[in-house]
Backbone as a chain_set.jsonl record, in Angstrom:
{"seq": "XXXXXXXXXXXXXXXXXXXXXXXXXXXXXXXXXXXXXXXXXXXXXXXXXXXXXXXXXXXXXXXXXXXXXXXXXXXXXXXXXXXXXXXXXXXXXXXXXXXXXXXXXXXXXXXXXXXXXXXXXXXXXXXXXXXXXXXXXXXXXXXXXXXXXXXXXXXXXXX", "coords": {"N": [[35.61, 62.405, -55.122], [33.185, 61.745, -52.973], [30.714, 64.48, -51.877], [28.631, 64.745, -48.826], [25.531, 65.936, -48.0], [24.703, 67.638, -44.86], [22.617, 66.051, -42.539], [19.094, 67.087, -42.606], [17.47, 69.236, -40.356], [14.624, 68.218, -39.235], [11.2, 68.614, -38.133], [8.862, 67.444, -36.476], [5.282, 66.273, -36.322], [2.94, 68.591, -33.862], [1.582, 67.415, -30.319], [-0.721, 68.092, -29.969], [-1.963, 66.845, -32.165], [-1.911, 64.768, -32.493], [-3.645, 63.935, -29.82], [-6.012, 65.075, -30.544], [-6.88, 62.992, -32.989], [-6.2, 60.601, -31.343], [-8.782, 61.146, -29.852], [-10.966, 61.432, -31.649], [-10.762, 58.362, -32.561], [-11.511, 57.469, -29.628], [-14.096, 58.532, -29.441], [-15.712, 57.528, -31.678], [-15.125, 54.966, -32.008], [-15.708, 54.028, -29.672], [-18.599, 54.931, -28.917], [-19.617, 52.874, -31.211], [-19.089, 50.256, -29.948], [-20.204, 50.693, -27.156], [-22.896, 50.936, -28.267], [-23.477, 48.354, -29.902], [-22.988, 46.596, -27.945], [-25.247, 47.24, -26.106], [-27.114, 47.089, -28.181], [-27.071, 43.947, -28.979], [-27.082, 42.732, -26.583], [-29.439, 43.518, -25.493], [-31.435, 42.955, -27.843], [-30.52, 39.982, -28.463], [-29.469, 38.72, -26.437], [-27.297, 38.326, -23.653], [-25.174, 36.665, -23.988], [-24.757, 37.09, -26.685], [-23.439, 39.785, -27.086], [-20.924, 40.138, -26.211], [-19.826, 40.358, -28.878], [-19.425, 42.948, -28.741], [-16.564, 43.694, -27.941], [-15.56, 43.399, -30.244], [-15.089, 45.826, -31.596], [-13.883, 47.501, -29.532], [-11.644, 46.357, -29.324], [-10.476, 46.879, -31.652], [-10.679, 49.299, -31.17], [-8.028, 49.599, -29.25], [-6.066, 48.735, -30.648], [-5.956, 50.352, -32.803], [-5.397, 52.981, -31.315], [-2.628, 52.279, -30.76], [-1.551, 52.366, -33.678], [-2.208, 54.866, -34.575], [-0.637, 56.503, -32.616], [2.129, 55.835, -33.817], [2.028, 56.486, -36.581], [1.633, 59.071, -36.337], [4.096, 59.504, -34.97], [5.51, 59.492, -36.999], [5.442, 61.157, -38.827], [6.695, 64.217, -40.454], [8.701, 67.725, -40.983], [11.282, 69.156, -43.13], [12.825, 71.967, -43.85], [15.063, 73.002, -46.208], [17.75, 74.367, -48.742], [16.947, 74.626, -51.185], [14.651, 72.96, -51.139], [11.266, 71.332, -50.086], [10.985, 68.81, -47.246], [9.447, 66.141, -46.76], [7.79, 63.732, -44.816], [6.774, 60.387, -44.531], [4.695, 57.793, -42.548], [4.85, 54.412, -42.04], [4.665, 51.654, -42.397], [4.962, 51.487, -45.055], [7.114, 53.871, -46.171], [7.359, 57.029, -46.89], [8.701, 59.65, -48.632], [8.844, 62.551, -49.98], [10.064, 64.948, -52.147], [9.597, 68.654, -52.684], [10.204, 71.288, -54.749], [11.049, 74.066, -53.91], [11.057, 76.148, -56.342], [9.112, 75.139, -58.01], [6.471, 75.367, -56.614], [2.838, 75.918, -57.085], [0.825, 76.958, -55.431], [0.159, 77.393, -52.427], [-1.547, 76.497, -49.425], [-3.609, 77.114, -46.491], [-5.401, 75.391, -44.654], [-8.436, 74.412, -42.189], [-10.452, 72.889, -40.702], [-13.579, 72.334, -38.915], [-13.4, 70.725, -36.627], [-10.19, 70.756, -36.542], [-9.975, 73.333, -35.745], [-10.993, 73.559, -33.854], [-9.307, 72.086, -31.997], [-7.486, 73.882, -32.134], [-6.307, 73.524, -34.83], [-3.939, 73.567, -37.79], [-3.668, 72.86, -41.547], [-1.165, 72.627, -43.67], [-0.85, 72.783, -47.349], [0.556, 71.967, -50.382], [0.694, 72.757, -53.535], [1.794, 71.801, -56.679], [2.943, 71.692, -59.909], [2.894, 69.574, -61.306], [0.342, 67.45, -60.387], [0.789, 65.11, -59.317], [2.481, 65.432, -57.455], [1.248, 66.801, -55.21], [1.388, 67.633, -51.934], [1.054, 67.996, -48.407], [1.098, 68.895, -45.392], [-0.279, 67.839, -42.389], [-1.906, 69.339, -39.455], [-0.525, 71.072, -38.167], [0.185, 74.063, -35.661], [-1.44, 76.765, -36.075], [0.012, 79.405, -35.893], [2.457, 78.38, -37.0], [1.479, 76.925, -39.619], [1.079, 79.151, -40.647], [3.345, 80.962, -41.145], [4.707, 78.954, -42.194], [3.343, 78.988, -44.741], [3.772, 81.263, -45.308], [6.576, 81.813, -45.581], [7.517, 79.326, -47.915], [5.727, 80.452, -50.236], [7.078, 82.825, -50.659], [9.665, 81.879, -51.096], [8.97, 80.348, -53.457], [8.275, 82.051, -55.069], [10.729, 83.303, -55.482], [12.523, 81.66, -56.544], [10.607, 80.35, -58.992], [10.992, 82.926, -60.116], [13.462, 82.486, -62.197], [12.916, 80.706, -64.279]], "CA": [[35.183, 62.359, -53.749], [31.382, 62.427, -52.8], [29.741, 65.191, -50.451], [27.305, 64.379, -48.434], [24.986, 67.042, -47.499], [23.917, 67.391, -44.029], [21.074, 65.757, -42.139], [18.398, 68.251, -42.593], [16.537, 69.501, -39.493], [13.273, 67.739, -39.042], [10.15, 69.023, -37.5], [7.685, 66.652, -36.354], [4.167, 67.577, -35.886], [2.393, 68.957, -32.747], [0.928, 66.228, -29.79], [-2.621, 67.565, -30.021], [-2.828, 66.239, -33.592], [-1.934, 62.767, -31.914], [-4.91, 64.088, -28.583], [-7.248, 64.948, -31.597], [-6.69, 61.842, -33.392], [-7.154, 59.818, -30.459], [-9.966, 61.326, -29.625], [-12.099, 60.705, -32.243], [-11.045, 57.034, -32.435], [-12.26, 56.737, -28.947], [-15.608, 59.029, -29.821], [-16.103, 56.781, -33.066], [-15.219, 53.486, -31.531], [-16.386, 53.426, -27.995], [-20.01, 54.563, -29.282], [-19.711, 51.705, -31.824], [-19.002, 49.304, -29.076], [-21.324, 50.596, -26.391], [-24.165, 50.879, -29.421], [-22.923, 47.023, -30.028], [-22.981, 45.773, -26.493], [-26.464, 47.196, -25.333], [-27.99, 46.36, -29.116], [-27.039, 42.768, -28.861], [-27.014, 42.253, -25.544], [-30.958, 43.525, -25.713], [-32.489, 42.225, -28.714], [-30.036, 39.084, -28.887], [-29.225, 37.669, -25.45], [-25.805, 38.32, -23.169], [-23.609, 36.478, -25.031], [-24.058, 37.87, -28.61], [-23.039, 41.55, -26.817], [-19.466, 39.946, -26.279], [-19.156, 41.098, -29.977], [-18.906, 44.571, -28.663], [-15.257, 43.421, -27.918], [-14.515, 43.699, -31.581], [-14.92, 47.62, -32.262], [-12.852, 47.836, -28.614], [-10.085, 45.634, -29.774], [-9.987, 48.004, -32.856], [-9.918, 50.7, -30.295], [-6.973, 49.594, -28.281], [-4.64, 48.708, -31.957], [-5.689, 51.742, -33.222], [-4.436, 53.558, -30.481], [-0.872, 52.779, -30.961], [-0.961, 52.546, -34.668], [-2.229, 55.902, -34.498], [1.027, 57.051, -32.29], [2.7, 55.247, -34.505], [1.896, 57.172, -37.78], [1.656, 60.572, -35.919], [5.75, 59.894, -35.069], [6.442, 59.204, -38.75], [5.389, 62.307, -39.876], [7.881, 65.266, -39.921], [9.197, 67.971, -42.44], [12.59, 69.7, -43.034], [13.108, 73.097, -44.956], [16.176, 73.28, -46.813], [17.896, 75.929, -48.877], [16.241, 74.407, -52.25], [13.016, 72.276, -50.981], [11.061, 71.145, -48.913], [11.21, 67.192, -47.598], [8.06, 66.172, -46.432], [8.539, 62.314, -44.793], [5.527, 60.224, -43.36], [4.727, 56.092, -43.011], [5.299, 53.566, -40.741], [5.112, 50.363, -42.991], [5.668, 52.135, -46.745], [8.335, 54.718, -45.675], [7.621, 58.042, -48.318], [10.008, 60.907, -48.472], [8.373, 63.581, -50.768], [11.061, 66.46, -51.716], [8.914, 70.073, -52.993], [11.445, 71.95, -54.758], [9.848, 75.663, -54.294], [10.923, 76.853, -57.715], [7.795, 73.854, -58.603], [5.43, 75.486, -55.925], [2.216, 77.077, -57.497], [0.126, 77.395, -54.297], [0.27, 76.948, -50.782], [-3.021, 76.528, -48.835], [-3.849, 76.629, -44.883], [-6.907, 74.904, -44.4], [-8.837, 73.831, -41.003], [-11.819, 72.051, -40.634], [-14.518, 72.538, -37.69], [-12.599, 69.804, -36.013], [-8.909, 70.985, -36.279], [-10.025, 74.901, -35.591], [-11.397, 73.507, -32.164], [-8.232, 71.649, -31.568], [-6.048, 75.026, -32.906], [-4.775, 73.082, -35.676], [-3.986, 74.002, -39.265], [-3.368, 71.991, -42.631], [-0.891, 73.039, -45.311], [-1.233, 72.015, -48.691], [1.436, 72.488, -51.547], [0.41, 72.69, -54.815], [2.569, 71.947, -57.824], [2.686, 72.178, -61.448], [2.561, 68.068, -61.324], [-0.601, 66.593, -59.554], [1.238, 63.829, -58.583], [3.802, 65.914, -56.048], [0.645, 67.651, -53.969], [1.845, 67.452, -50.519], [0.323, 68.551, -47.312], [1.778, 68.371, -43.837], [-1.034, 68.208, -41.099], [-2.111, 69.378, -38.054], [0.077, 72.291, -37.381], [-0.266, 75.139, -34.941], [-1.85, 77.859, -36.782], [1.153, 80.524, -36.426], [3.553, 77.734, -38.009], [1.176, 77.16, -40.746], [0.622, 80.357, -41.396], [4.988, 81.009, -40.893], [5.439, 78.16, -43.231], [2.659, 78.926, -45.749], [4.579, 82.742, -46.045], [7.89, 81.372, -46.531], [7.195, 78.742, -48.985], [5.286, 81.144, -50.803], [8.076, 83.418, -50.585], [10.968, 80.817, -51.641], [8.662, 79.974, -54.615], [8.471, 82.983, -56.417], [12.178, 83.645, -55.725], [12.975, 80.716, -57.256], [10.128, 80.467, -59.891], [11.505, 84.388, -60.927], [14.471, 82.641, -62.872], [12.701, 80.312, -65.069]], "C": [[33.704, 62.756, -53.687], [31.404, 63.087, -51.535], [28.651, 64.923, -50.118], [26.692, 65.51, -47.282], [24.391, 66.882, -46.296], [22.998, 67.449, -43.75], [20.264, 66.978, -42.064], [17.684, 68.9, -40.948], [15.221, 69.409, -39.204], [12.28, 68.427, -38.079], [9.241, 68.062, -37.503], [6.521, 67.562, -35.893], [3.551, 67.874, -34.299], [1.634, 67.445, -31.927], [-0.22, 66.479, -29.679], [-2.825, 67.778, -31.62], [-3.044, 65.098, -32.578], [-3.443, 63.085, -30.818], [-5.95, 64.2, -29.572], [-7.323, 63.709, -32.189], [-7.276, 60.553, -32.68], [-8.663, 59.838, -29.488], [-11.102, 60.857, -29.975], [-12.302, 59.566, -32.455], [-12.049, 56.416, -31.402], [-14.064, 57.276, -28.697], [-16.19, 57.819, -30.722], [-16.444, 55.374, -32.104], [-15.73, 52.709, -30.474], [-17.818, 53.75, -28.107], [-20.25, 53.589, -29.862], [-19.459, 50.401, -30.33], [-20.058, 49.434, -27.901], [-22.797, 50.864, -27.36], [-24.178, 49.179, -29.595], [-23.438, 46.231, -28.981], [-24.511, 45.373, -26.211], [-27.657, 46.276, -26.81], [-28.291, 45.027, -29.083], [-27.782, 42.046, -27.662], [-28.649, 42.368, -25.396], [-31.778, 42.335, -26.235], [-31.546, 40.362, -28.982], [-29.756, 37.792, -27.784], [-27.745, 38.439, -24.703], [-24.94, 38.018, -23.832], [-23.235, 36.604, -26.142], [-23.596, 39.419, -27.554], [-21.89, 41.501, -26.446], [-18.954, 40.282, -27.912], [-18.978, 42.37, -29.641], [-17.263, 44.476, -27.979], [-14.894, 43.412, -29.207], [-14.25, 44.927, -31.834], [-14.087, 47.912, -30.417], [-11.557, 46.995, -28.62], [-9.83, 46.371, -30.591], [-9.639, 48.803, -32.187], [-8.629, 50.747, -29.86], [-5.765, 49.687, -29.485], [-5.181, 49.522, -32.469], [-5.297, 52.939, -32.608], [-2.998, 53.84, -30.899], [-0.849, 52.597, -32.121], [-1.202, 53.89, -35.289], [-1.273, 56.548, -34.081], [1.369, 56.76, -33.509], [3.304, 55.82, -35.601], [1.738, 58.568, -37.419], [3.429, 60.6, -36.139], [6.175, 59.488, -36.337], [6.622, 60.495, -39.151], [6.137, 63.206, -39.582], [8.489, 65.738, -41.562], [10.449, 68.3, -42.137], [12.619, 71.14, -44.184], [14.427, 73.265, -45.224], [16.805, 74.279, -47.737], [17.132, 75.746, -50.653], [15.029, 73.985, -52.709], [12.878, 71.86, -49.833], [10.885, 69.359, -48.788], [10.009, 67.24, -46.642], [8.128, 64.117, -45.819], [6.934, 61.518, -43.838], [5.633, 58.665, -43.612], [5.281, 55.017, -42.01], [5.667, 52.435, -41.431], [5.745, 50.587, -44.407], [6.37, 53.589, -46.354], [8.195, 55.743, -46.932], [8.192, 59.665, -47.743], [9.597, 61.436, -49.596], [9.178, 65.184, -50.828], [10.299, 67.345, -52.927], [9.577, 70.873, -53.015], [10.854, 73.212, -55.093], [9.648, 76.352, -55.222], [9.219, 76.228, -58.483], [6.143, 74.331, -57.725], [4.084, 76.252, -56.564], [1.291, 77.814, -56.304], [0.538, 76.78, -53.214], [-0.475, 77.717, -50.267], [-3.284, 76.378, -47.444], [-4.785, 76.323, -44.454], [-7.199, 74.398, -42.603], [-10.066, 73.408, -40.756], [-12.269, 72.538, -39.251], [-12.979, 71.762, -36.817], [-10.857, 70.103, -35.438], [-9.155, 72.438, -35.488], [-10.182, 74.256, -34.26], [-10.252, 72.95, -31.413], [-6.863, 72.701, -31.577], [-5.489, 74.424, -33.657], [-5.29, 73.654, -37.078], [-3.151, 73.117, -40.457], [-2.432, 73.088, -43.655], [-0.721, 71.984, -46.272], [-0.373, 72.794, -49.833], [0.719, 72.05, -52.59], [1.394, 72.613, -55.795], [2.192, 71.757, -58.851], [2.301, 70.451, -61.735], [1.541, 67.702, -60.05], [-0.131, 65.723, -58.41], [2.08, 64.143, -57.12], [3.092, 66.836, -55.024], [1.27, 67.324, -52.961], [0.907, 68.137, -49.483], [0.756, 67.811, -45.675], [0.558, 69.021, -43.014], [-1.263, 68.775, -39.74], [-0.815, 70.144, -37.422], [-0.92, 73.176, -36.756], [-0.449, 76.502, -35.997], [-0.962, 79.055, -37.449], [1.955, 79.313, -37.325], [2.817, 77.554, -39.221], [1.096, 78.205, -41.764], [1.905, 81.059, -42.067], [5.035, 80.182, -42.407], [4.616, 78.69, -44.448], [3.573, 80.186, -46.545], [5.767, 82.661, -46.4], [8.235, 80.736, -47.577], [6.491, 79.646, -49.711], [6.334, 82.208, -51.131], [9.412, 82.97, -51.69], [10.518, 80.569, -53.098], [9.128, 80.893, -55.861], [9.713, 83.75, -56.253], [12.625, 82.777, -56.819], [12.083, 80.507, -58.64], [10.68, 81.797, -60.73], [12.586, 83.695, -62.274], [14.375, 81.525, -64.052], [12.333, 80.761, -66.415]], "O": [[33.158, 63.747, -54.173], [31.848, 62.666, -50.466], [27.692, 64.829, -50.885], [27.137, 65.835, -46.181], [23.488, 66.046, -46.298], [22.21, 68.311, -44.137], [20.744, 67.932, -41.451], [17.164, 67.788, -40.86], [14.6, 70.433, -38.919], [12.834, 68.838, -37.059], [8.75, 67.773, -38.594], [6.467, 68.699, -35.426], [3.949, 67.011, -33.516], [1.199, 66.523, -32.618], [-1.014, 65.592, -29.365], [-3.569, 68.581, -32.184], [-4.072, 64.683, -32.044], [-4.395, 62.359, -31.104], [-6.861, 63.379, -29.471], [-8.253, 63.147, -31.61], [-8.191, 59.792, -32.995], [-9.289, 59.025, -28.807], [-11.965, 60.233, -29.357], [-13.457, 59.168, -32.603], [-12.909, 55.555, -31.589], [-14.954, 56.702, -28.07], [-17.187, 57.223, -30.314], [-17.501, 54.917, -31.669], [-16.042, 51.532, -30.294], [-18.53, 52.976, -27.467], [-21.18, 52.974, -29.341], [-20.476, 49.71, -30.263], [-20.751, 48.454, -27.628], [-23.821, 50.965, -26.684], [-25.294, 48.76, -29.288], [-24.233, 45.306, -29.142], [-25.042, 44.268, -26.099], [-28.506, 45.393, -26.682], [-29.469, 44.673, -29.131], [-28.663, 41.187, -27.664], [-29.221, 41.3, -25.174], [-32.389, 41.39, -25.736], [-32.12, 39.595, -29.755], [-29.769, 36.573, -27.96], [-27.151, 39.195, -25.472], [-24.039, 38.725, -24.284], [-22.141, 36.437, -26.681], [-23.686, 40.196, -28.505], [-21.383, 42.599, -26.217], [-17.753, 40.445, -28.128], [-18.238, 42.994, -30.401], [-16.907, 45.536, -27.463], [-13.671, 43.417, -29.354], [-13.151, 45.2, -32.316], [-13.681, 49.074, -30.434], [-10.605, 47.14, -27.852], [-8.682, 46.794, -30.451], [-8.495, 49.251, -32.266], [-7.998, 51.794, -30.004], [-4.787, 50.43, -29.406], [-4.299, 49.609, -33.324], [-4.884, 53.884, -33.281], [-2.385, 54.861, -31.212], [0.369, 52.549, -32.291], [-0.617, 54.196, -36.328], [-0.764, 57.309, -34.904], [0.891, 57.466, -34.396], [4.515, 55.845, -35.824], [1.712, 59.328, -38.386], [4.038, 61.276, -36.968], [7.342, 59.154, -36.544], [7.629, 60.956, -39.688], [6.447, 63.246, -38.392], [8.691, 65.11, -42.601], [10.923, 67.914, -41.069], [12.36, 70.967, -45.375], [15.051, 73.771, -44.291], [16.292, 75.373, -47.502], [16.829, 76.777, -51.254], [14.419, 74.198, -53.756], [13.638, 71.84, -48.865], [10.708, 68.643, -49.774], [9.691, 68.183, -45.918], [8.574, 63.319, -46.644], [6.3, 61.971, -42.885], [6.335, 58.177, -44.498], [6.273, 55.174, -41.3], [6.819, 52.029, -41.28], [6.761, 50.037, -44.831], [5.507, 54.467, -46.346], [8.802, 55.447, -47.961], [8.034, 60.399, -46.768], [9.989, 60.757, -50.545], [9.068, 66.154, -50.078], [10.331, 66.874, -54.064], [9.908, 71.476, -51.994], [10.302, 73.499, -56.156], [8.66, 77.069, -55.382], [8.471, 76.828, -59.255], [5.035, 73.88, -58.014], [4.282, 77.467, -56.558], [1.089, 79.028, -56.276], [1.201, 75.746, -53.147], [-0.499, 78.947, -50.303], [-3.147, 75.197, -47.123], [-5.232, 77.117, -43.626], [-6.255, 74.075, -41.882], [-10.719, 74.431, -40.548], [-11.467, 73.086, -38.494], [-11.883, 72.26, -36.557], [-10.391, 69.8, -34.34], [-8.411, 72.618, -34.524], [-9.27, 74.536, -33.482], [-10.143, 73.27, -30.23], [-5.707, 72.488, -31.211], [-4.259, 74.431, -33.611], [-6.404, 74.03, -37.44], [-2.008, 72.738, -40.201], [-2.876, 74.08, -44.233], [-0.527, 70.776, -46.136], [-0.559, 73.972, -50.14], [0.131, 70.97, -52.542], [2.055, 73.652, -55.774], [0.977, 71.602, -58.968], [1.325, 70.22, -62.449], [1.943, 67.685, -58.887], [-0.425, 65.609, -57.221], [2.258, 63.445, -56.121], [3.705, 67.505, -54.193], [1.963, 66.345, -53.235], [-0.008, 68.844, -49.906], [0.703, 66.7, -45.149], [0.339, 70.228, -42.906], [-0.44, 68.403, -38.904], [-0.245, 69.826, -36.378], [-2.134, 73.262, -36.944], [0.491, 77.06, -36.563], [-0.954, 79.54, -38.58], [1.963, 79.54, -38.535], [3.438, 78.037, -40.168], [1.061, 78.249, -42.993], [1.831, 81.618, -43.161], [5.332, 80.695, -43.486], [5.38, 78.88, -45.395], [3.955, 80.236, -47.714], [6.189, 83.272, -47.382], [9.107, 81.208, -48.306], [7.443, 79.59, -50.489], [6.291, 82.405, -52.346], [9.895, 83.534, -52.671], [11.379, 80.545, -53.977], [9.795, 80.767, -56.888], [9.806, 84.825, -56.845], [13.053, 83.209, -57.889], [12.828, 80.472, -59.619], [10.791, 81.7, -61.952], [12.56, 84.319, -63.334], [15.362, 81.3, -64.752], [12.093, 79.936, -67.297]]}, "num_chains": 1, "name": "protein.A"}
């Protein structure tokens, strides 16, 4: 008979990653388009400055493929690792089994600090299995960074 272990408890991340996120698209993209418009439209004539409709068509589908890839992302802590799940078109499920953890890092950039957000970053003994779940709230990073850190060297103790 197979057991099948139950669904884990997912955490998705905070909505001002997604307000930061879209922010800077429309910082980035709507200067590129009004830089576009008036450049053209100047030195070129009226109707070359209808290319400043290309960097605001990017704007609008990067919008929702931004949602998009914000609601992918989401972790789960379990009683052996951690599942780490992100992707909209390539679907990756990354499981960080804490005995494997050597560091865990809470980073924040200018950018996230002004937004209150915080980055963790797992480290393992294999390169290949870094992980890092974004754009948490500072106490949960800081929560998760001390438990994972915690769980590790419980579990690293018995190797």
């Amino acid at each position: 008979m197979v057991t099948t272990e139950a669904e884990p408890a997912w955490t998705g991340l905070p909505p001002t990653l997604l307000r930061m996120r879209r922010l800077l698209l429309v910082v980035w993209l709507g200067s590129l388009t009004l830089a576009t418009g008036l450049l053209l439209g100047l030195l070129a004539g009226p109707a070359w400055a209808a290319f400043a409709l290309v960097p605001l068509a990017l704007m609008v589908w990067g919008w929702e493929m931004i949602g998009r890839n914000w609601r992918s992302w989401r972790y789960a802590e379990r009683a052996d690792d951690l599942l780490i799940s992100r992707g909209v078109l390539w679907h990756t499920v990354t499981v960080v089994p804490y005995g494997r953890m050597q560091l865990v890092e809470v980073t924040s950039g200018p950018v996230e600090r002004h937004f209150g957000l915080a980055s963790v970053q797992l480290h393992t003994a294999a390169a290949a299995t870094d992980a890092t779940i974004p754009g948490l709230d500072p106490g949960e990073a800081e929560r998760l960074r001390d438990r994972l850190t915690e769980l590790g060297e419980a579990r690293s103790a018995g190797l």
